[in-house]
C-alpha angles and dihedrals in degrees: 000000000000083000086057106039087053095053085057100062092042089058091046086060096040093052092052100046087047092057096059091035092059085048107051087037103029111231084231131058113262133216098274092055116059128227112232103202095165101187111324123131111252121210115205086227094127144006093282103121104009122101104170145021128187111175099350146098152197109238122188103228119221117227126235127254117231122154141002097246095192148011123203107208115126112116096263095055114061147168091312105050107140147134098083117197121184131161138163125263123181103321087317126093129227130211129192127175148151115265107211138145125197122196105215093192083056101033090221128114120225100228137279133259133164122256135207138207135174128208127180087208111014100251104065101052129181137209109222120198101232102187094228113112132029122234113185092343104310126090092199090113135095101242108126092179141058123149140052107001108023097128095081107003098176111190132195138159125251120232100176103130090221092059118118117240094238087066098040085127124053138187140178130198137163123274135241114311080011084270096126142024106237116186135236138201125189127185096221112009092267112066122056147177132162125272107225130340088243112102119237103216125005095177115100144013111309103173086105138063098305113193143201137161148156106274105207099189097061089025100236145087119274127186135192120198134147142267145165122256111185091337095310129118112256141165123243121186139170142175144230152162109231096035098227106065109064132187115226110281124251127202126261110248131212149218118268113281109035128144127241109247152175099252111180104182142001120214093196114171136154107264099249091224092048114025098185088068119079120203129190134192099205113183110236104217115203092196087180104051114091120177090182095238087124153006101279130049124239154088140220146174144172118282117185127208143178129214132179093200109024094248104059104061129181109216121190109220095211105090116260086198125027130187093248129198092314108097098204085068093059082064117111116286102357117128090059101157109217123245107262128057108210134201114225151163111304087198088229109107080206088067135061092223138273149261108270109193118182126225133181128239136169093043112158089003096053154224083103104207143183116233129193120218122178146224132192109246112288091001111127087107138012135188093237128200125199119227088263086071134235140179147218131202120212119228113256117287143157128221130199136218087228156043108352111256115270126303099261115246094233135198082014094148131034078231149013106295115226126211133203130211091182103108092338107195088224139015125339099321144009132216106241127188118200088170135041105285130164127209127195122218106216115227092016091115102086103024097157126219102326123045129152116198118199144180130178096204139165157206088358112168123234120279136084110317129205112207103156119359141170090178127148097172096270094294083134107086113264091348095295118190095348133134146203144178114176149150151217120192080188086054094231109134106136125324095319132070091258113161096181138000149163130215140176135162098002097310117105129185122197133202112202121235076240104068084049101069094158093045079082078071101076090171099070124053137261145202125233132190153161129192124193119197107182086301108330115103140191131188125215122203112186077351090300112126103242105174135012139188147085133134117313105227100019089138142232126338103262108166122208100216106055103254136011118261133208128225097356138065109242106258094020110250090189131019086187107054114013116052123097117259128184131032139320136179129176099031102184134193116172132175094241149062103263119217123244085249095055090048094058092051088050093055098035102041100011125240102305087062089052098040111005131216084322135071115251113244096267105027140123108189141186143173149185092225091076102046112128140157086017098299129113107224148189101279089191128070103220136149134063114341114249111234097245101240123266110291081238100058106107117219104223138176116249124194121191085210128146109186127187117276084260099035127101137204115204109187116204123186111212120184123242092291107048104263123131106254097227108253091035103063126127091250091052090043104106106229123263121204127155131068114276132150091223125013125166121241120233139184108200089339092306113126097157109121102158085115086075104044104133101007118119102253131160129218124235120192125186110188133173117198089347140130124208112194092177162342147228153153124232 
């Protein structure tokens, strides 16, 4: 209780400062900064890249219920099987639930068990009997799981290319008394054991669907699991690179406006056809209303939601999906839509498919099913215009005939970062930080024998100053695996007068304040940098080596957090002393040892002089200079060279639209400023009208829009009786 009652505290802070932060920063791109949206497929779900509307919405569309994919109704199922998981795996589907019966006269429930069903397209869906485990003396069931963490086994396959293949499946579940989230693997989906006793994550409420996954896209794990802020119902997630050791979780925020309310779980997934968009399916619980169709009181529906980053969510306060005319539904905790959201056979040869999304019904009066309902592609949400007309016009953004941009580095601060171009120490712009702010450095965890770290920083005030840091207050034993770089101007780290040091695993190596006799000079800037060589490290103080020393052989850098991260300890021990203030440009992590040499050229001419426009071969490197959208970024190209595409290939615009037999959609490109780019203008847009996922746009025929690829262009619609889902360029 104490855990909780601190994190909600914590989330009533967060969710301040977020407010003015989004604000002062805005959490989308403006005008001046163009989206660069390459050729991924955009959903009109939010306010990303709209900038105006005139006679038009956005409407939150409702799915359609089919068939009842699955009854549980074997003997050891029941009445309160729930927490369905399904995904996709190679052509086959995969279904995981909770078996569970509750005797309402008794008031006693007859154990829990995890069952299993297969299905070859996601409508039609099997039991097998799987031989495993034994229920009243026979093994011909379907339960693939008995044993610690049955109440809520969620499944998913792991598609990290560094997994092994004994833990190609994962799974994660509470722990005993729901107090903890333990982790699975399992070689083949079917046979599972846990990965290690130690519990994952202990902060949070974890008697719900909790969820985790691989999330391709950011190339990380990500998982979504309840707690309780001030006795509501909430969401906490977190992230990491090796799923097992998990940062503390932090809770979902939300647009202005939204309600507080019961949210029981989550069903928070990637959307499979844009993977930089994250949906959920919480369940709204309405723990008051009572309709007296049953026992216990309550009511609950489907909400839907939409997310970039996975904190910042969008949730639509209409019901997606709502209890309807059968009053079994209006029981407590029915309308629980499963974890997974498939694309299956329309059964219109006309059509690519459709979304099939999975509810529960039946739960407490029994039977307890499964049923399918279904959405067009892309269809959760539209920008809808009525027959009298209306248009919207998209913020400015650019596309590309090629490779998508870059994966974002998401969640890569704990804030917007700022920026200022006033006496940058480098470039056209620094990043500065006037409040505590941390930054992660995305694939610092595991840097092998050799690493340098480097900042170029300024007029930083005295106290104790985080610059890299894997930190989490000493909790490791003895420090293990943990690192530091930091600085003092005031010279007070510790007992002694240490103006700047590095330590990892144990082995620390201090600079004095006096060795630093310009340091005094906060006004100018200074560079600052480490090198670790298997043991063996050296400081660098305006590229001049200032302290040596360490343990010769002490290994690779393995950290014990996940990432680095950069002006701040992970989880923060002080929010008074130790945080970095000031500014810093050219923050620098690379996979190998620099030379003296290369440290005074770093200090001296910055990292392209060193590396140039590539990275090195055995670089990771980072800097403030490209920082954009609040995101710190690769400033350095690397890796293997993309063919350019075949001089042939056409860029087009493509629309998911379906208008009225009598409604129209007209499409117009303006160029940054608003003005119609002749051959592109809504008189010469030739009309669309019919219902299609992807049409291309044309103006007299012409379709052709490889001449603005890269230049900043917004996109005006004009639509009568019409609906657009979505957008991109290919």
């Amino acid at each position: 209780m104490a855990a909780n009652s601190a994190v909600s505290l914590r989330r009533n802070i967060t969710m301040a400062a977020l407010a003015v932060l989004l604000l002062l920063a805005g959490y989308y791109a403006s005008a001046a900064e163009p989206i660069d949206i390459g050729s991924r497929l955009e959903p009109l779900w939010d306010q990303f890249l709209i900038e105006s509307m005139d006679g038009v919405q956005q409407v939150l569309h409702e799915p359609v219920p089919r068939d009842v994919a699955i009854t549980v109704d074997a003997p050891w199922e029941g009445n309160t099987s729930c927490y369905f998981t399904i995904f996709e795996d190679d052509g086959l589907f995969r279904m995981y639930y909770r078996g569970s019966n509750f005797d309402l006269k008794t008031n006693t429930g007859g154990g829990q068990r995890v069952c299993y069903a297969l299905s070859v397209d996601g409508i039609h869906w099997a039991k097998p009997e799987l031989g495993l485990f034994e229920y009243e003396g026979s093994t011909a069931n379907n339960i693939i799981w008995q044993g610690e963490g049955v109440h809520n086994f969620s499944p998913f396959k792991d598609s990290n290319p560094a997994c092994p293949p004994g833990e190609r499946y994962k799974a994660v579940a509470s722990g005993p008394d729901d107090a903890k989230l333990i982790a699975f693997k399992s070689p083949d989906a079917v046979h599972w054991e846990l990965i290690q006793e130690a519990p994952v994550i202990t902060i949070g409420a974890f008697d719900s669907h909790n969820l985790a996954f691989w999330d391709a896209y950011r190339q990380q794990y990500v998982e979504f699991h309840r707690g309780f802020a001030e006795g509501v119902r909430a969401i906490m997630t977190s992230t990491t690179k090796d799923f097992l050791n998990w940062p503390e979780p932090q809770w979902l925020q939300y647009t202005e406006g939204t309600p507080n309310e019961h949210l029981y779980t989550n069903g928070i997934t990637a959307y499979h056809r844009a993977p930089h968009i994250f949906i959920g399916f919480p369940k709204r619980f309405s723990p008051d209303r009572d309709l007296k169709v049953h026992p216990y009181p309550g009511v609950s529906d489907g909400v839907f939601m939409t997310s970039r980053d996975g904190l910042l969510f969008h949730r639509w306060r209409e019901a997606f999906l709502r209890p309807g005319p059968d009053p079994t539904r209006w029981v407590n905790r029915n309308n629980m839509i499963a974890w997974g959201v498939m694309q299956t056979d329309s059964g219109d040869p006309n059509l690519p498919g459709e979304l099939s999304v999975y509810a529960t019904e039946g739960y407490y009066v029994g039977p307890c099913e499964l049923r399918r309902h279904t959405v067009r592609l892309d269809g959760f949400v539209s920008i809808k215009a009525p027959a009298t007309g209306g248009a919207f016009t998209t913020k400015v953004l650019t596309f590309t005939d090629g490779e998508d941009p870059p994966l974002p580095q998401d969640r890569v601060s704990s804030m917007p970062l700022t920026f200022t171009q006033e006496n940058p120490i480098r470039g056209g712009r620094s990043l500065a930080f006037a409040s505590p702010q941390i930054l992660k450095l995305p694939n610092t965890q595991n840097l092998g024998p050799q690493a340098t770290f480097a900042a170029s920083v300024r007029n930083v005030p005295a106290g104790h100053r985080r610059i890299f840091s894997a930190y989490d207050g000493g909790a490791t034993e003895t420090m293990q695996n943990e690192l530091i770089l930091d600085c003092n101007p005031g010279g007070t780290i510790g007992p002694e007068q240490t103006g700047f040091r590095f330590f990892y695993h144990t082995k620390e190596v201090v600079a004095p304040l006096e060795a630093l006799p310009q340091w005094a000079d906060d006004s100018n800037p200074h560079h600052l940098a480490a090198t670790y060589d298997d043991g063996v490290i050296r400081l660098y103080f305006d590229g001049k080596e200032v302290a040596s020393g360490g343990e010769a052989g002490l290994g690779p850098i393995e950290l014990c957090h996940g990432d680095l991260q950069f002006g701040e300890d992970y989880p923060p021990t002080s929010l008074t002393n130790e945080p970095f203030l000031g500014v810093a440009d050219d923050i620098l992590v690379v996979r190998r040892a620099l030379s003296p040499e290369e440290i005074q050229r770093l200090a001296t001419e910055g990292a392209t002089a060193v590396f140039g426009q590539t990275a090195s071969e055995n670089g990771v490197l980072y800097t403030a200079e490209a920082a954009e959208g609040g995101r710190l970024i690769n400033a350095f190209t690397g890796g293997p060279s993309v063919p350019a595409p075949p001089e042939a290939a056409e860029t087009k615009l493509l629309i998911n639209y379906a208008t009225s037999g009598a409604g129209s959609i007209w499409c117009e490109i303006q160029d940054a400023s608003g003005n119609p780019i002749p051959g592109f203008t809504l008189q010469e847009c030739d009309e669309i009208y019919g219902d299609h996922i992807e049409r291309v746009v044309t103006w007299g025929g012409k379709s052709e829009l490889k001449e603005l690829v890269g230049t900043p262009v917004r996109l005006k619609f004009r639509m009568s009786d019409a609906d657009i889902y979505a957008l991109r360029f290919r």
